[in-house]
C-alpha positions as CSV (number, residue, x, y, z in Angstrom):
1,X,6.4,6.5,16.5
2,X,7.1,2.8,15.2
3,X,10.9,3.2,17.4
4,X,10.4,-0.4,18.6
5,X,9.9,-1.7,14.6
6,X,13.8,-1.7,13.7
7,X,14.4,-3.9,16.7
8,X,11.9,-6.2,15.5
9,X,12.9,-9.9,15.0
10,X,11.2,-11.3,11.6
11,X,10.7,-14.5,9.9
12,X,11.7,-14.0,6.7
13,X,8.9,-15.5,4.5
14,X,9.0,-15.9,0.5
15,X,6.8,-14.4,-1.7
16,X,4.2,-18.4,-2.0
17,X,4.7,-18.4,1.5
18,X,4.2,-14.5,2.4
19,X,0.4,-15.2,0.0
20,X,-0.1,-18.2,1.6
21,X,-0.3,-16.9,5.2
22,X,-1.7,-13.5,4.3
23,X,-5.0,-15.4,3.0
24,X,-4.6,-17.8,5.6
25,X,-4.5,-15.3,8.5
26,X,-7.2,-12.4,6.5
27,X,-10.0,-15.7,6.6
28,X,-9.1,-16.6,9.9
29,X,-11.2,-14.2,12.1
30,X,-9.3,-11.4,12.0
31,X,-11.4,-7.6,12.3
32,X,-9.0,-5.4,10.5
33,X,-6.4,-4.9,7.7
34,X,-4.2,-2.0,7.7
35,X,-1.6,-1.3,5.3
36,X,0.7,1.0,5.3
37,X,2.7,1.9,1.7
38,X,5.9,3.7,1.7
39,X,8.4,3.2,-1.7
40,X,8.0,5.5,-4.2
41,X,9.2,3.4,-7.1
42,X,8.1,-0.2,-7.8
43,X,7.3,-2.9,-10.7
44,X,4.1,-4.5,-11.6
45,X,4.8,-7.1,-14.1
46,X,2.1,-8.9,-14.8
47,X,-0.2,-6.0,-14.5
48,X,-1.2,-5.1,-17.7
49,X,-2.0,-1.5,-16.9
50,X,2.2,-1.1,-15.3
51,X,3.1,-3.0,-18.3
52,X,1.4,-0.2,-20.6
53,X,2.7,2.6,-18.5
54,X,6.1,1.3,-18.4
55,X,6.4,1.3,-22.3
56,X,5.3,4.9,-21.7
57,X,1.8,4.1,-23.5
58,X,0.6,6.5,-20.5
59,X,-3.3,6.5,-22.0
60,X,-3.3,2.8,-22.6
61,X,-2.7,2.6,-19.4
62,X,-5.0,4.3,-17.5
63,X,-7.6,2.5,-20.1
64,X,-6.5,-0.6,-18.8
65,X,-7.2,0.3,-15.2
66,X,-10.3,-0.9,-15.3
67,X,-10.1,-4.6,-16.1
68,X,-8.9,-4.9,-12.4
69,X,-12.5,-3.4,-11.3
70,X,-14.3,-6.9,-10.9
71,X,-11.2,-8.5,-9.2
72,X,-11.5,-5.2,-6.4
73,X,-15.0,-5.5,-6.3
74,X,-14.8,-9.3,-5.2
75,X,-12.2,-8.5,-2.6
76,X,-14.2,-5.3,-1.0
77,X,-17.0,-7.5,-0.9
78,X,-15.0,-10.6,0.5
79,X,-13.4,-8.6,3.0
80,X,-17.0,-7.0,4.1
81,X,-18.8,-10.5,4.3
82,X,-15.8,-11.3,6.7
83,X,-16.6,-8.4,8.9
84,X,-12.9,-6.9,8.1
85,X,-12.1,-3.1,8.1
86,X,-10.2,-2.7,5.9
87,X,-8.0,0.7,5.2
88,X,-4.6,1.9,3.1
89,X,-2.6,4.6,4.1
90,X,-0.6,6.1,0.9
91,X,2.7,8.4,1.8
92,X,3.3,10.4,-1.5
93,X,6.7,12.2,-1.7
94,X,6.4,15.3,-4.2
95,X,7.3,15.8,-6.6
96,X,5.1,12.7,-7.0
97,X,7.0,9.8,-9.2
98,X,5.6,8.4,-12.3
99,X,5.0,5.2,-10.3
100,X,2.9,6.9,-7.6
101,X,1.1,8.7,-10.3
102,X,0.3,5.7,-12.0
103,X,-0.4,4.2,-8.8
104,X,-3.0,6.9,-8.0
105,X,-4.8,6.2,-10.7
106,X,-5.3,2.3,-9.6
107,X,-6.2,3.3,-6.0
108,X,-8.6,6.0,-7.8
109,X,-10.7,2.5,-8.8
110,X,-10.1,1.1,-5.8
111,X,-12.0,3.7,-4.0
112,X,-15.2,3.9,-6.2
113,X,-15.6,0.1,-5.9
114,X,-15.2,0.8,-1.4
115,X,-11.7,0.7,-0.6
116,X,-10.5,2.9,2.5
117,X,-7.6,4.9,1.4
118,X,-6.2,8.1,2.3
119,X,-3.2,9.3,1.1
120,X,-0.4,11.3,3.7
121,X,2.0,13.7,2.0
122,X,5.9,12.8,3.3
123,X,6.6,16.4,4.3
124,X,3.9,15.9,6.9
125,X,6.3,13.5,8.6
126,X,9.8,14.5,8.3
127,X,10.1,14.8,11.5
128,X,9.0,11.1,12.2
129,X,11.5,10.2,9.2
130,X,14.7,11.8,10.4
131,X,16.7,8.8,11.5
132,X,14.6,6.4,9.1
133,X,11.4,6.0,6.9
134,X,7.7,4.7,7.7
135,X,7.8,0.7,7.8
136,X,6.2,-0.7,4.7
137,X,4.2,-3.2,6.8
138,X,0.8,-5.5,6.2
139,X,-0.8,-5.4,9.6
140,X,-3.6,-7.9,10.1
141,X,-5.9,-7.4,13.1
142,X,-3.5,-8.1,16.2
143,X,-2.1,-11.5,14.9
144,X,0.6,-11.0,12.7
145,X,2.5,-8.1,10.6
146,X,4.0,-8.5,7.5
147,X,6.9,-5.7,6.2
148,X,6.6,-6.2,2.4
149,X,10.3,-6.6,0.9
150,X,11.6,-5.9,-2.5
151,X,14.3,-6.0,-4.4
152,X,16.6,-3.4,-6.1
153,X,14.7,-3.0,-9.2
154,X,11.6,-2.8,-7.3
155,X,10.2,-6.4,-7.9
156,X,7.9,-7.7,-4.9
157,X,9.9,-10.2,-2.6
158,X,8.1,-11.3,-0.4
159,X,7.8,-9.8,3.6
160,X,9.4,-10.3,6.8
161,X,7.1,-11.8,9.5
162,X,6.4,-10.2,12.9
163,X,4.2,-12.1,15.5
164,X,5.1,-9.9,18.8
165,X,2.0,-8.5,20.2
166,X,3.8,-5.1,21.5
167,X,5.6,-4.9,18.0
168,X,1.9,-5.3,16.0
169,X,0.1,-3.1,18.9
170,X,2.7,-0.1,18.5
171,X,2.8,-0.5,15.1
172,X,-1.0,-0.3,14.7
173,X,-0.7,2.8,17.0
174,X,1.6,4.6,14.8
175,X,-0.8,3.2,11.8
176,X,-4.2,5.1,13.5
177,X,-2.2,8.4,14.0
178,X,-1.0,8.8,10.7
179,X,-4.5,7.6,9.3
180,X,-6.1,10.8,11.4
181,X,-3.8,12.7,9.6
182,X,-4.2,11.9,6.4
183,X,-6.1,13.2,3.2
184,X,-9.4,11.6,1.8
185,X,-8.1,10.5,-1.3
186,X,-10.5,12.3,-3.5
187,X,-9.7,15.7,-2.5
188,X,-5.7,14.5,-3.0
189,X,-6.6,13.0,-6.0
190,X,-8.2,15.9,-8.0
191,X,-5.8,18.6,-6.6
192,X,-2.4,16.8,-7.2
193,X,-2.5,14.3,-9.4
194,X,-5.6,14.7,-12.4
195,X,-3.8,18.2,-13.2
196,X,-0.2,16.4,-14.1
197,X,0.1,15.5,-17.6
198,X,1.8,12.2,-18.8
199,X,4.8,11.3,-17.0
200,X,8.4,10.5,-18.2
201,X,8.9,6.9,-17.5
202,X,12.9,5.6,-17.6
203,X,13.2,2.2,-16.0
């Protein structure tokens, strides 16, 4: 599974650019979004509700969850008068970060407003991760596929593009299987993460 991916040849876009053509491409006719989400340890800034949590204000952070819940309702209901399916596929390592468990809490909105997310514990697929991770990847319909890129504190930088039709089709393969495989996010949700109390954040 996804054994073609690190022989892929990219285009390495910016993070204007790597926007630019994701909006471009999501309007443009497409039938489906998948995403695929694989780090364990990222930064928000900007985000009110990661800027909270970072300062280790853990309730004033969940509070602040919901002043993203208009912004997701317009883009469930954007990608639903375009006729896209769209669906996230979380891989949570355990013990579960204080990133991903902030994280969970976002997706947690997310879902009530319609988002399709199910979340795929990492032991589940050690065996597909022995020589490598799961791609971090953006896959819109069969068109293009982005791999989101960071940088070593965790800061979104932009993607590498991939426009081969074998690369996208295999990828999207290895995207379905691990979707079948994978939790509803409720049932993960209540059972792993509203138990934990408060995490310690050190960034």
């Amino acid at each position: 599974m996804f054994d073609s991916f690190p022989e892929g040849v990219p285009t390495r876009l910016d993070r204007p650019s790597y926007h630019e053509e994701y909006y471009r491409t999501f309007r443009g006719g497409i039938r489906h979004m998948n995403k695929l989400e694989r780090g364990q340890h990222f930064q928000e800034r900007g985000f009110a509700s990661w800027e909270a949590f970072a300062a280790g204000q853990w309730d004033k952070a969940l509070s602040l969850v919901e002043e993203r819940r208009d912004a997701y309702v317009q883009q469930v209901e954007e990608a639903e008068n375009l006729g896209v399916l769209q669906r996230r596929l979380r891989v949570v390592e355990f013990p579960v970060t204080p990133y991903v468990q902030w994280e969970l809490h976002v997706l947690r909105l997310r879902v009530e407003v319609g988002d399709r997310i199910r979340v795929l514990d990492a032991r589940a697929i050690a065996d597909i991760e022995k020589d490598r991770p799961v791609p971090e990847v953006v896959i819109l319909g069969d068109v293009v596929m982005f791999e989101v890129r960071y940088d070593a504190e965790g800061n979104a930088d932009g993607a590498n593009r991939f426009t081969d039709p074998a690369l996208i089709a295999e990828t999207s393969a290895g995207f379905n299987t691990l979707y079948r495989q994978a939790e509803e996010y409720g049932a993960f949700f209540d059972r792993e993460i509203a138990p934990l109390p408060a995490p310690a954040v050190t960034l």
